[in-house]
C-alpha positions as CSV (number, residue, x, y, z in Angstrom):
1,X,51.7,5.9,-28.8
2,X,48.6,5.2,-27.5
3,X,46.2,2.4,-28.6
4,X,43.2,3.2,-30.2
5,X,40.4,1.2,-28.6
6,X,39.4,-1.8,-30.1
7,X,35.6,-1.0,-29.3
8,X,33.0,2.0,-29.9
9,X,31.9,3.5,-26.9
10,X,28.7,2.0,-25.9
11,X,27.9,5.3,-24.9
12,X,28.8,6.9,-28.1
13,X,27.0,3.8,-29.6
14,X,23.6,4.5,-27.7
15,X,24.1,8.1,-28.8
16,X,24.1,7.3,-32.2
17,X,20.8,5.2,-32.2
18,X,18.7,7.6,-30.1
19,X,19.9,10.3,-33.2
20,X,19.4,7.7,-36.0
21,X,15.9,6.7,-34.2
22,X,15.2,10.8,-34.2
23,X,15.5,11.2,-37.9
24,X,13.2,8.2,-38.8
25,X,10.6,9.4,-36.3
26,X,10.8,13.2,-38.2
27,X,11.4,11.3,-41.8
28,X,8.5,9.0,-41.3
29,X,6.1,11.9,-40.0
30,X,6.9,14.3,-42.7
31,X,5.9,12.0,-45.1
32,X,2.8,10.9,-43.8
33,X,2.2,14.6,-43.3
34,X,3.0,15.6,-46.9
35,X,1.0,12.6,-47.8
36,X,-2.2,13.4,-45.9
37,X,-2.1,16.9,-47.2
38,X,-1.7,15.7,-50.9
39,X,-4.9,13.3,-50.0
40,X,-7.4,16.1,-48.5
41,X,-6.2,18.2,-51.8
42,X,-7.4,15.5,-53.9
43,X,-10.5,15.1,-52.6
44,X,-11.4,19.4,-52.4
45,X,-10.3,18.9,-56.0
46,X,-12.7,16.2,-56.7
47,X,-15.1,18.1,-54.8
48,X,-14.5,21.9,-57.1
49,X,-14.6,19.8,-60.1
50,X,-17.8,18.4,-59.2
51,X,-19.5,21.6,-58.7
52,X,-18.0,23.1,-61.7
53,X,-16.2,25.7,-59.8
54,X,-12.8,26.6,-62.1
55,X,-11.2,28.5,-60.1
56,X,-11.4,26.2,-57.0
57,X,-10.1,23.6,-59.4
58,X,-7.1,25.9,-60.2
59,X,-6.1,26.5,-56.8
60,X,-6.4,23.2,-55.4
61,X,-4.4,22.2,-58.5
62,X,-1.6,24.9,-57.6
63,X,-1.7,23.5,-54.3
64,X,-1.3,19.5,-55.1
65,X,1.7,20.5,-57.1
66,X,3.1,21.8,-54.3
67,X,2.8,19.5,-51.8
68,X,3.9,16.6,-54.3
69,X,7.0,18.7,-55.1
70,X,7.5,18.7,-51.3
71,X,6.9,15.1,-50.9
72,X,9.0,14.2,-54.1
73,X,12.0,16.9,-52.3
74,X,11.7,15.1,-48.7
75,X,11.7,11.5,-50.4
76,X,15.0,12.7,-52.6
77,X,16.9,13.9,-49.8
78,X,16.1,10.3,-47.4
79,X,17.1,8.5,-50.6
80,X,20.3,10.5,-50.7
81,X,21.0,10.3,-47.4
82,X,21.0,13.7,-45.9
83,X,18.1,12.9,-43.4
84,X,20.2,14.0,-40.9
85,X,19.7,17.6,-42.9
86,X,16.6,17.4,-40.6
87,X,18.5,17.2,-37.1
88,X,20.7,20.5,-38.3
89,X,20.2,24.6,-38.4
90,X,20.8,26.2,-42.0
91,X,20.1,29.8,-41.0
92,X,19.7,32.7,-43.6
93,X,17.3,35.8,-43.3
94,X,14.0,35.2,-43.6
95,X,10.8,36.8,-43.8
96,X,8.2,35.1,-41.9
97,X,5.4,37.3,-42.5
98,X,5.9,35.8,-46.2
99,X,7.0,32.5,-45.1
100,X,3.4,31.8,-43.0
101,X,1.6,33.0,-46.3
102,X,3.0,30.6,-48.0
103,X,2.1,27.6,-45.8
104,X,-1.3,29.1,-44.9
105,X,-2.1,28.9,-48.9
106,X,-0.3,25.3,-49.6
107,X,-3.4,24.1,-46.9
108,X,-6.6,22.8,-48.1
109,X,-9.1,25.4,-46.5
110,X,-12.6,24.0,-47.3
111,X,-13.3,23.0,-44.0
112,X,-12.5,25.9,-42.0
113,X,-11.6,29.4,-42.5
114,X,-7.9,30.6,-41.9
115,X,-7.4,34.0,-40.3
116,X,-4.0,35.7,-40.6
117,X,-3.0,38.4,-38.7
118,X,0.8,38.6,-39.8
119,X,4.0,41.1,-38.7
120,X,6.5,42.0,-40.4
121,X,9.4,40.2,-39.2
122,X,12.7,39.1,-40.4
123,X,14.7,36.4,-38.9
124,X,18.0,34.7,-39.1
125,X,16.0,30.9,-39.1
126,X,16.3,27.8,-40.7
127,X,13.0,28.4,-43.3
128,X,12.8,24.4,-44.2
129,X,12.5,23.8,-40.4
130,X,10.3,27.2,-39.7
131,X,8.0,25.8,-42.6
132,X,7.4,22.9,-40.9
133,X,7.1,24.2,-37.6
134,X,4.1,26.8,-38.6
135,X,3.0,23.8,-41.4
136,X,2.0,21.6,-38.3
137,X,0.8,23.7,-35.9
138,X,-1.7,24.6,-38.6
139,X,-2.3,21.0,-39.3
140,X,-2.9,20.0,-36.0
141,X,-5.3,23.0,-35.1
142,X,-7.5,21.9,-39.0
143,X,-7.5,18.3,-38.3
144,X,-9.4,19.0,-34.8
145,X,-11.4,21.9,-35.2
146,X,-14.9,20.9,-35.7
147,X,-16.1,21.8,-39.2
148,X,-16.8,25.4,-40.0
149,X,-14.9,26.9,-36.9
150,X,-12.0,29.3,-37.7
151,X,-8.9,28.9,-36.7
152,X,-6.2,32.2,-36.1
153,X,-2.5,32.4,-36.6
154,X,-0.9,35.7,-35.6
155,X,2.9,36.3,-36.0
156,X,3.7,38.8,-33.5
157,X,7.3,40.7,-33.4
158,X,8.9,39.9,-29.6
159,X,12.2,42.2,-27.8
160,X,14.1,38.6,-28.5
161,X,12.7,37.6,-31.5
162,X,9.7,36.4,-32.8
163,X,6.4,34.5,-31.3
164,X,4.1,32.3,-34.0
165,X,0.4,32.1,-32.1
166,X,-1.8,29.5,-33.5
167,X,-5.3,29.0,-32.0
168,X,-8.2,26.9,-32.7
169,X,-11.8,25.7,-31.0
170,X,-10.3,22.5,-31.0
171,X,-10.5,20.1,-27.5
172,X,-6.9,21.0,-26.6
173,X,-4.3,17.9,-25.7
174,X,-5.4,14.7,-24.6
175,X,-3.9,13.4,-21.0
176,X,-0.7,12.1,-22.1
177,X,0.1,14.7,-24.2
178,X,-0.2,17.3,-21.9
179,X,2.2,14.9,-19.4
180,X,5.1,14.6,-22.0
181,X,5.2,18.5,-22.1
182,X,4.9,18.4,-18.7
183,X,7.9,16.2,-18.1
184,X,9.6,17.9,-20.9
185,X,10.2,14.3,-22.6
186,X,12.3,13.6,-25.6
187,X,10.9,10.7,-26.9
188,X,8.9,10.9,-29.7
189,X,7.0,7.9,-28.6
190,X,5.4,9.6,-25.9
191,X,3.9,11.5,-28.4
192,X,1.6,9.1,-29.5
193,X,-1.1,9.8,-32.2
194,X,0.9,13.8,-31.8
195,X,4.4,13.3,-33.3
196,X,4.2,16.9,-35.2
197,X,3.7,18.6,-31.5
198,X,7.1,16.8,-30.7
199,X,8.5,17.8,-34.1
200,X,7.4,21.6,-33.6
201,X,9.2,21.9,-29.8
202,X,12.7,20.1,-31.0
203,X,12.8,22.3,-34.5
204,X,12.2,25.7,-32.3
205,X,14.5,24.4,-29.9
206,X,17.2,23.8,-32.5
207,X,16.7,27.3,-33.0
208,X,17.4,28.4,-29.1
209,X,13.2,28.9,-29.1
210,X,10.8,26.6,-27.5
211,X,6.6,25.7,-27.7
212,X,3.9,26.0,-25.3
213,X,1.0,25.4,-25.4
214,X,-2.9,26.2,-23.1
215,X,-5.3,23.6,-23.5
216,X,-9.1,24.1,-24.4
217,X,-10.8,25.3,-20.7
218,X,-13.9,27.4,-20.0
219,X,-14.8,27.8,-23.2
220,X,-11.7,29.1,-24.4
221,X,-9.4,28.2,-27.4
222,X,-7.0,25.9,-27.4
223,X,-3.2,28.0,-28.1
224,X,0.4,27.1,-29.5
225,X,3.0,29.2,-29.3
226,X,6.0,28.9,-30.9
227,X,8.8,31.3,-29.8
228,X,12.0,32.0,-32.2
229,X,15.2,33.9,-30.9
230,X,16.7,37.0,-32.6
231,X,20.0,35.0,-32.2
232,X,20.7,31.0,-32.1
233,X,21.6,29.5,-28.3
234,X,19.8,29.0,-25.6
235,X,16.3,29.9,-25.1
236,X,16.7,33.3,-23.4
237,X,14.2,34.3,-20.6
238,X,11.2,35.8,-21.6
């Protein structure tokens, strides 16, 4: 009978890490996401309250609960454990028409107006990871707009699937940003100051989809897409 070795593979080993070092980079940007979000609420609360305006105060209350139940659900399941839940595809129908309401309404929208312009499409996705996918696009696209100007998300039926279009008067991606999509990198590090853009393009590639993205030029908006397959696999040609 053979021996088993007395040793891990190093390569195995190595592996490992880079997987382990995955989850805390997606762990420790959710957070800080879910965080942030739950901070702007409070202060567009402060700011309805102040002005006597009930039903702002209603809404923005609706919407702090939600992102603490969020933050207390992605703090439960790290405690647990199951951060590698993050790393994984738990597909079940799912209407994403629905799904981008939802997200679009859980945002604080005092700064800039939010256009919609939603399909009706029903896909076989992993909704925690589609959430977060559409959830940081459209954080990204508030947190560098300048005040006041709108910013668009379309959902758009596609022959292989489905295509989430987010666009915003933003200045686009900085240098390095636009060179770790460039080189197609997998470290989240060279992401810097942009870890949700590296979070969006490894959840859609879990799927078999994929992100791209057309920076700010000549006057024209900046623009993520986000493509999702009909069927898991690899990203089919488009």
């Amino acid at each position: 009978m053979k021996r088993p070795p007395d040793h891990d593979d190093p390569h195995d080993i190595a592996g490992n890490s880079a997987a382990v070092d995955d989850e805390a980079h997606i762990a420790a940007h959710e957070l800080g996401h879910d965080t942030d979000v739950a901070i702007d609420l409070v202060d567009e609360l402060a700011a309805a309250h102040d002005h006597g305006d009930e039903a702002a105060v209603d809404l923005h209350l609706q919407r702090l609960r939600r992102a603490l139940q969020r933050l207390r659900q992605d703090t439960s399941r790290l405690v647990a454990g199951r951060g590698g839940d993050l790393a994984t595809v738990q597909r079940q129908p799912t209407n994403l028409a629905t799904l981008v309401r939802r997200v679009v309404s859980a945002h604080p929208s005092g700064r800039h107006p939010i256009d919609t312009n939603l399909a009706s499409v029903v896909l076989n996705v992993d909704p925690l990871k589609v959430e977060r996918i559409v959830d940081n696009l459209l954080d990204n696209a508030l947190r560098h707009t300048p005040p006041h100007c709108p910013v668009e998300i379309d959902l758009r039926a596609a022959p292989v699937g489905a295509l989430v279009v987010v666009e915003d008067e933003g200045p686009g991606l900085p240098d390095h940003l636009c060179d770790a999509l460039a080189r197609d990198s997998d470290d989240p590090d060279a992401f810097a100051g942009a870890v949700g853009l590296w979070l969006i393009r490894r959840f859609a590639r879990l799927h078999g989809g994929d992100l791209s993205v057309q920076r700010n030029v000549h006057g024209r908006p900046a623009r993520f897409e986000v493509w999702l397959p009909a069927r898991g696999g690899q990203p089919e040609a488009r």
